[in-house]
C-alpha positions in Angstrom: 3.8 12.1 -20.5 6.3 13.1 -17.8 9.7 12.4 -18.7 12.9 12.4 -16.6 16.5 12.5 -18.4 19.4 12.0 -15.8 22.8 12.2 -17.2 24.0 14.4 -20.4 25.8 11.8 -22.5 28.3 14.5 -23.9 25.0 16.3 -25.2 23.4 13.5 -27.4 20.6 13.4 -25.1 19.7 17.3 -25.9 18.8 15.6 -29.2 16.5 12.8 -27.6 14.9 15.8 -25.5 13.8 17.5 -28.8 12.2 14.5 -30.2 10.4 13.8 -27.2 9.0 17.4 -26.6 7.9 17.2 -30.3 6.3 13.8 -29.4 4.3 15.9 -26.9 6.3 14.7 -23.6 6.6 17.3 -20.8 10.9 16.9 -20.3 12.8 18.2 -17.0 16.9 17.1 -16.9 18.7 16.2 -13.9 22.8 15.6 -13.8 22.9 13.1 -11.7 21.0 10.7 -9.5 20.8 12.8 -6.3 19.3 15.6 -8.9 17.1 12.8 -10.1 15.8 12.1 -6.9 15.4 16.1 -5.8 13.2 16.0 -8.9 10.8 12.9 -8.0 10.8 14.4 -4.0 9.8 17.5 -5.2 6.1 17.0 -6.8 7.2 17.2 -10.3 7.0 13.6 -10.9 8.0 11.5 -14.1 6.6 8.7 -15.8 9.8 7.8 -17.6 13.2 8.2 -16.7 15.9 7.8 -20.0 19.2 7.3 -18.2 22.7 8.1 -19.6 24.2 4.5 -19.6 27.2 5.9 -17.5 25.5 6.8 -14.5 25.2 4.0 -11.9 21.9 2.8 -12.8 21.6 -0.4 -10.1 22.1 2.5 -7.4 19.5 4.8 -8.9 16.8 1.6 -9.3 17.8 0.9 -5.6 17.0 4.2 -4.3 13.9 4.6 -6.3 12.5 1.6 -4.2 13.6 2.2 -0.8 11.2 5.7 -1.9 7.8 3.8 -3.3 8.9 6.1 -6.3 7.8 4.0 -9.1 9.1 4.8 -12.7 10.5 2.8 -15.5 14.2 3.4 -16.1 15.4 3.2 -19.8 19.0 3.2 -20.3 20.8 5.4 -23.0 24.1 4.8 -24.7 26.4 4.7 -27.4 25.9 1.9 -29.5 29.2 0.4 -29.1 28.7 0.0 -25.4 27.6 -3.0 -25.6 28.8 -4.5 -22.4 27.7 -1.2 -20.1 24.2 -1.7 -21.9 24.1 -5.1 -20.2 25.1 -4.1 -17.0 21.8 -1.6 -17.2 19.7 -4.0 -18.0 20.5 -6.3 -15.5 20.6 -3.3 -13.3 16.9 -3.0 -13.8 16.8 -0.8 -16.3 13.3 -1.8 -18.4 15.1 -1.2 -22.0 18.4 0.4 -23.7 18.1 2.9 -26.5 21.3 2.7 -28.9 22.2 7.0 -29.4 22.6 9.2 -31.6 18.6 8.8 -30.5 16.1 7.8 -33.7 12.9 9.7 -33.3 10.7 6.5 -34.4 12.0 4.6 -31.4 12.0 7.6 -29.2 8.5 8.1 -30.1 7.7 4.3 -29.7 9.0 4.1 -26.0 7.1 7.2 -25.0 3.9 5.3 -26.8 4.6 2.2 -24.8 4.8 4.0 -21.5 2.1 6.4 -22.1 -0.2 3.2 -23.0 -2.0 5.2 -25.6 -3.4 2.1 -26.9 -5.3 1.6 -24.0 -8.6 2.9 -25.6 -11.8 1.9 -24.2 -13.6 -0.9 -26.5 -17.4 -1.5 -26.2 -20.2 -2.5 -28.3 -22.7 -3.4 -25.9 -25.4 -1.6 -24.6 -24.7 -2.2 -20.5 -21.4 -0.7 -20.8 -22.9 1.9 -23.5 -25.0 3.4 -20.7 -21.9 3.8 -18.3 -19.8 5.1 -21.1 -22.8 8.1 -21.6 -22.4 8.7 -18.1 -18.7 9.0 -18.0 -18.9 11.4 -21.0 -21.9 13.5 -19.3 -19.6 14.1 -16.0 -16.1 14.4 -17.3 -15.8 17.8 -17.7 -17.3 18.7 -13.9 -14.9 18.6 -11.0 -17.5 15.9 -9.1 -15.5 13.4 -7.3 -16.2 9.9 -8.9 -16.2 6.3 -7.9 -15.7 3.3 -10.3 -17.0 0.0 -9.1 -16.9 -3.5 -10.6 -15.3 -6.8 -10.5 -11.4 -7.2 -11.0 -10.5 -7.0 -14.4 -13.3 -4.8 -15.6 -11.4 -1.7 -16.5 -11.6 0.8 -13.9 -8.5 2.7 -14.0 -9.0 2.6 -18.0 -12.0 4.0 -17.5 -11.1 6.8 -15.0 -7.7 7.8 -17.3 -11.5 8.3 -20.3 -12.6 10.6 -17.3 -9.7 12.0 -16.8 -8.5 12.7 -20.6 -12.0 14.4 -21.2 -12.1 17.1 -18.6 -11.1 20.4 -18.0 -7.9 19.2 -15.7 -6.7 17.0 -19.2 -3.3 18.3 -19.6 -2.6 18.1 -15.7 -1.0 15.3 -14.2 -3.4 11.8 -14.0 -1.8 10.2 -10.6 -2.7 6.6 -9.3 -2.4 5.5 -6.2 -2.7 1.7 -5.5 -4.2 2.0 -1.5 -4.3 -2.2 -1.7 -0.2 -2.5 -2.4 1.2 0.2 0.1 1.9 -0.6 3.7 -1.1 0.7 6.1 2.3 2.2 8.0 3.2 4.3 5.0 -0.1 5.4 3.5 -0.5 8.6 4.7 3.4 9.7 4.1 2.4 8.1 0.4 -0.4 10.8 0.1 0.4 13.7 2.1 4.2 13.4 1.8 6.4 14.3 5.1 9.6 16.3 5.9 13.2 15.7 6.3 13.3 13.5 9.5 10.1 13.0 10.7 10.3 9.4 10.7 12.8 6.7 10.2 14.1 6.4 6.7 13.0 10.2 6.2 16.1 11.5 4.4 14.9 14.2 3.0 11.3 16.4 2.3 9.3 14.1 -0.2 5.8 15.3 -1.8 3.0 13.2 -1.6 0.5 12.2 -4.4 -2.4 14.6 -3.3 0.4 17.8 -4.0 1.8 15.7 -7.0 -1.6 15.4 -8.5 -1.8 19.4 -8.2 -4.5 20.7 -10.6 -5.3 17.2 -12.2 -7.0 14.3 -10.9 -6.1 11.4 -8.4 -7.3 8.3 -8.6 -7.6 5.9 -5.5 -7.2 2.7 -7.0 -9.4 0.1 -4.5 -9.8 2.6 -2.0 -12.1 -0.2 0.3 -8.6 -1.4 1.4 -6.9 2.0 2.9 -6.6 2.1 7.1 -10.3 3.2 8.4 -8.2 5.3 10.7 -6.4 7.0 7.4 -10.2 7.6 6.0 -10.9 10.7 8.6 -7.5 11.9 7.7 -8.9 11.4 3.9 -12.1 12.9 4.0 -10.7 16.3 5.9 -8.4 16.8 2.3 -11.0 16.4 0.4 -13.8 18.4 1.5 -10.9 21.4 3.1 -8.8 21.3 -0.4 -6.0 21.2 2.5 -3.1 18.5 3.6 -0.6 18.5 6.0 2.6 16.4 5.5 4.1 14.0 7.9 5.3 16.3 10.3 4.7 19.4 8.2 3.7 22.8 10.6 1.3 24.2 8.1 -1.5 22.8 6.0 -0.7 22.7 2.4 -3.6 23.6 -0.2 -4.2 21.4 -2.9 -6.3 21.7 -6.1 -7.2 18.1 -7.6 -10.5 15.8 -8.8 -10.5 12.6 -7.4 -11.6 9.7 -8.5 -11.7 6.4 -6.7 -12.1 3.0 -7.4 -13.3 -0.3 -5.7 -14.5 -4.1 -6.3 -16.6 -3.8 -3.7 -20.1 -3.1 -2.5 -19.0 -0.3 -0.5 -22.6 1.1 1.2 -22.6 -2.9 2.3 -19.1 -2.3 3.6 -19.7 1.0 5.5 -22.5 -0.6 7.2 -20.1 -3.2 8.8 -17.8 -0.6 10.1 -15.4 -1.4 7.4 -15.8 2.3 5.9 -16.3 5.5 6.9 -20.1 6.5 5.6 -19.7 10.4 5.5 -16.4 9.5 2.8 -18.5 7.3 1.3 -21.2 10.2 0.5 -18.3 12.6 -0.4 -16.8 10.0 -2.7 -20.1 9.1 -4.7 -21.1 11.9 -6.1 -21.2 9.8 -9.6 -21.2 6.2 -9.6 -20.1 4.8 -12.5 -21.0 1.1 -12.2 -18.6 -1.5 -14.5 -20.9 -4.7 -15.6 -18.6 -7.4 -15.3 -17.9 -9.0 -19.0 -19.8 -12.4 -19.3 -22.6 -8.9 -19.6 -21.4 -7.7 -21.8 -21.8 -10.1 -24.6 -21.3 -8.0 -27.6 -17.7 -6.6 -26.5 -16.3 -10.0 -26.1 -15.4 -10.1 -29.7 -15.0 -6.5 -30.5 -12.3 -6.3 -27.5 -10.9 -9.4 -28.8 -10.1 -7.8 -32.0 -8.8 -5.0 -30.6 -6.3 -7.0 -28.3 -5.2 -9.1 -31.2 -4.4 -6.3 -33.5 -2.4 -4.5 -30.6 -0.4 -7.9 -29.4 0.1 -8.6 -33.2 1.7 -5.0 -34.2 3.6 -4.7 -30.8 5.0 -8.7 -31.9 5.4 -7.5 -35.5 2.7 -10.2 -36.5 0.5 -10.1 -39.5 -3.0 -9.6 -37.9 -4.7 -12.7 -38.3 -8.6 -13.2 -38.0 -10.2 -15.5 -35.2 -11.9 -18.2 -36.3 -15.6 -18.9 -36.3 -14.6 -21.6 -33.5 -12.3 -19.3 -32.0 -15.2 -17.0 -31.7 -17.9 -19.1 -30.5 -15.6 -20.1 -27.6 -14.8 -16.7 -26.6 -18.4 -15.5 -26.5 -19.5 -19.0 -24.8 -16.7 -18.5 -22.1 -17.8 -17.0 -18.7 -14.3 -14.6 -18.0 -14.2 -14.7 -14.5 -11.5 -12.4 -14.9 -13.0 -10.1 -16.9 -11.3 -8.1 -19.6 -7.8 -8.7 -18.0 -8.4 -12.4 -18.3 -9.3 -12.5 -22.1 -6.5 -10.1 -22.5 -4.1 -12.2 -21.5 -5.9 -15.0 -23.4 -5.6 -13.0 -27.0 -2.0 -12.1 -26.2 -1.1 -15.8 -26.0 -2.8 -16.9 -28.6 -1.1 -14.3 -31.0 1.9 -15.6 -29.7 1.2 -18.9 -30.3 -0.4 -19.0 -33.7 1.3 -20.1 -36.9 -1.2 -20.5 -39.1 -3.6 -18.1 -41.2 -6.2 -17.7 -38.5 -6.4 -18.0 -34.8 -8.0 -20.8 -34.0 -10.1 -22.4 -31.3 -7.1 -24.7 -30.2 -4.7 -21.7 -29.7 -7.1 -19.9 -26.6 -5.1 -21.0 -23.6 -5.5 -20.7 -19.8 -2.4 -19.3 -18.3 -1.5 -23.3 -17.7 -1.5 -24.4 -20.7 -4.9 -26.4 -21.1 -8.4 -25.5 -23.1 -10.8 -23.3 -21.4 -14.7 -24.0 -21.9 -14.5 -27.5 -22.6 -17.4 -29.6 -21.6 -16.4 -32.3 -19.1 -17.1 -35.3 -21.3 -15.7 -33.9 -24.8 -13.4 -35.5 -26.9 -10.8 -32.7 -26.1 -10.5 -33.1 -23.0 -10.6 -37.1 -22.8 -7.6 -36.2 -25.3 -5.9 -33.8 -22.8 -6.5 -36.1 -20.2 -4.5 -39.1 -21.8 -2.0 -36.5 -23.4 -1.4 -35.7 -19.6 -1.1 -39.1 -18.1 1.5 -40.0 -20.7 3.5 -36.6 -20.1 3.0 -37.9 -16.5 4.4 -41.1 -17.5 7.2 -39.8 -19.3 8.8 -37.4 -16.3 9.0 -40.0 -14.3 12.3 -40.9 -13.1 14.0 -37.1 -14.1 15.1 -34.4 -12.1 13.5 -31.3 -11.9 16.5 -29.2 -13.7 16.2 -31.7 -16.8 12.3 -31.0 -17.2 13.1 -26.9 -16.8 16.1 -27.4 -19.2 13.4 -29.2 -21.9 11.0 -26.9 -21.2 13.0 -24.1 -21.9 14.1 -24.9 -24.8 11.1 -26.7 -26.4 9.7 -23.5 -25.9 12.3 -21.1 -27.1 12.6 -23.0 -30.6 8.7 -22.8 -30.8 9.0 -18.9 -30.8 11.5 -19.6 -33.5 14.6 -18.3 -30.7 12.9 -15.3 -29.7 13.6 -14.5 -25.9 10.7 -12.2 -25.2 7.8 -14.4 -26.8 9.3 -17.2 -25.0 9.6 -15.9 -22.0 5.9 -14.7 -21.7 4.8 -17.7 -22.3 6.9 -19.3 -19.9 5.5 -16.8 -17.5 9.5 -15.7 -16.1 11.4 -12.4 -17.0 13.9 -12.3 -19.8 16.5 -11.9 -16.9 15.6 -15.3 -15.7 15.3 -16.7 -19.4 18.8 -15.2 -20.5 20.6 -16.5 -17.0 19.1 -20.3 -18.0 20.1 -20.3 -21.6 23.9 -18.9 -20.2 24.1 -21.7 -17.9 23.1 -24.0 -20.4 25.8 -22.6 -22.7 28.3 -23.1 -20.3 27.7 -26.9 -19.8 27.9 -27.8 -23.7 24.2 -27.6 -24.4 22.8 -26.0 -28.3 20.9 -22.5 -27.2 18.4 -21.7 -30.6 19.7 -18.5 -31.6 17.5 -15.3 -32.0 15.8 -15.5 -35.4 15.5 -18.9 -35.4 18.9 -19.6 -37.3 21.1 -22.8 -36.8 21.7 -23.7 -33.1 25.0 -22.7 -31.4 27.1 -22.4 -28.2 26.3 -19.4 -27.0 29.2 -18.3 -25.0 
């Protein structure tokens, strides 16, 4: 873990640095934002910067951004600064930690953006096989590729790499070649200097140098520029890069590891991707079977998911249900582990009762997944629907969002985050709606689910 501290808080954020060095976090301090962004520039990197509430946080976001530099921002303040710990959060700052810092919630935010839970669950024998595999290889420098569908798990499974070799205590750098512009790839890898191109303001680092005695992993590398590849395969096998408009290559020391969903030999053959990167790439293949199988991990990853959604909700951890159960393992998951993640995480948010039930596994729309065509359910959901149907008829749009909202918030008992995840909109959005409604006279449910009010 890689954290950034900007600011100094009149020194209460020395105290937040000690907690997280003995939470294992690797700390570097900058003053201000132009220090913060020499730091990130530079190579050093951060996967979490903790901001002193004072500095101007919507500026820092902004530049951040404009960058590709992508890093949550956690504001830090006083606790009585109520109003400035607004401001940061609508700023774009992710959370605000009230200081004097506590070392439980210290350690907690590190937790949450280090994703330790993000173990690797299997039971079944497929994924057993790839799992040996994984373990055999980890500690060698060999340059891996991951394949499978979406959703399988392949940047979980090379962080497992990762985490068991040589380079663990390095940095672990992902680059997603599918969501950067083709026109700023190779600045995005191999960084560039002040003023080589428009926008250039100053010498930034690029992943490869970032990822300096650890590992990189290209994340759906199928989808990066064919004329980028050459430029690709040269770093790799010379250990050597050379920055937008650098005058002298620049050594490198790193593993890579690259992922893709698809059948990449097919995809060389049809000129889509260079064959001798290809070779270099798989030295290892470590082939994801998609989940419907993996049979026997349906329910052992369910149980995992439900216990982390439950304890990160402060839930009590309730069993599934023998229904619940045989609908999960009947289901196909066409979106593989991702899919019945997000299934599990809804339906520990939407479950009263003692067990989670069949009736509580939701697609993201609201309706019953794996339903035969001609069940009772769904001639059930079907009328349910027509009279819904029937019953919007004649009202505006705002007055259905307006019900909606609120319907929903007083189901999560007036808590803004639940509510908002299942409404599937940030809590910005949520807490601007329930304002507005405020301000025209209409009862917001509090949080805690206490007597309605005005919120004003």
């Amino acid at each position: 873990m890689r954290l950034l501290i900007v600011g100094t808080l009149k020194g209460q954020l020395t105290l937040a640095t000690k907690f997280a060095i003995e939470k294992g976090a690797s700390v570097t301090h900058a003053t201000d934002i132009e220090q913060a962004m020499a730091v990130l520039r530079s190579g050093k990197g951060a996967d979490l910067l903790m901001v002193d509430v004072a500095i101007d946080i919507a500026s820092l976001v902004a530049q951040l951004a404009s960058e590709r530099i992508h890093a949550p921002v956690v504001a830090c303040g006083t606790e009585n600064n109520a109003r400035a710990a607004v401001a940061a959060i609508h700023a774009g700052a992710k959370e605000y930690i009230p200081l004097p810092p506590d070392p439980e919630l210290i350690g907690a935010v590190l937790a949450a953006v280090a994703e330790d839970s993000r173990d690797l669950i299997w039971r079944d024998e497929s994924m057993g096989h790839v799992m040996k595999l994984a373990q055999q290889i980890a500690g060698s420098d060999a340059s891996v590729l991951i394949t499978g569908e979406s959703g399988t798990g392949k940047e979980v499974l090379a962080r497992y790499v990762h985490t068991r070799s040589t380079r663990a205590k390095k940095p672990f750098i992902c680059v997603n070649c599918a969501a950067i512009p083709e026109s700023l790839m190779e600045s995005e890898l191999f960084g560039h200097e002040k003023g080589s191109f428009t926008g250039a303001v100053a010498r930034r680092i690029g992943k490869f140098e970032e990822a300096n005695g650890g590992t990189l992993l290209l994340d759906e590398i199928s989808e990066m520029d064919i004329r980028l590849q050459s430029k690709l395969l040269r770093a790799i096998q010379e250990r050597v890069i050379d920055r937008v408009g650098g005058t002298k290559p620049v050594p490198v020391d790193i593993r890579i590891i690259a992922t893709s969903n698809r059948n990449l030999a097919e995809y060389a053959r049809g000129g889509g991707f260079r064959e001798d990167l290809l070779f270099r790439l798989n030295v290892v293949n470590l082939k994801i079977p998609p989940l419907r199988e993996r049979p026997q991990d349906v329910i052992a990853l369910a149980d995992h998911f439900i216990e982390k959604y439950s304890r990160a909700n402060g839930f009590p951890i309730r069993p599934l249900s023998a229904e619940a159960r045989k609908a999960l393992s009947a289901n196909k998951w066409p979106g593989n582990v991702r899919e019945l993640e997000n299934t599990l995480h809804r339906a520990v948010l939407l479950t009263s009762g003692d067990a989670i039930g069949a009736e509580a596994l939701m697609t993201p729309d609201g309706g019953q997944f794996n339903q035969p065509a001609d069940s009772p359910a769904v001639a059930h959901a079907t009328q349910a629907a027509e009279q819904v149907t029937r019953a919007l008829v004649g009202r505006t749009v705002a007055d259905v969002e307006r019900e909606l909202i609120l319907e929903t918030l007083k189901h999560c008992l007036g808590n803004r985050t639940h509510a908002a995840n299942i409404l599937g909109i940030s809590i910005r959005t949520l807490r601007n709606k329930l304002n507005e409604y405020s301000g025209d006279g209409i009862p917001v449910p509090p949080p805690g689910g206490g007597e309605m009010r005005f919120a004003g």
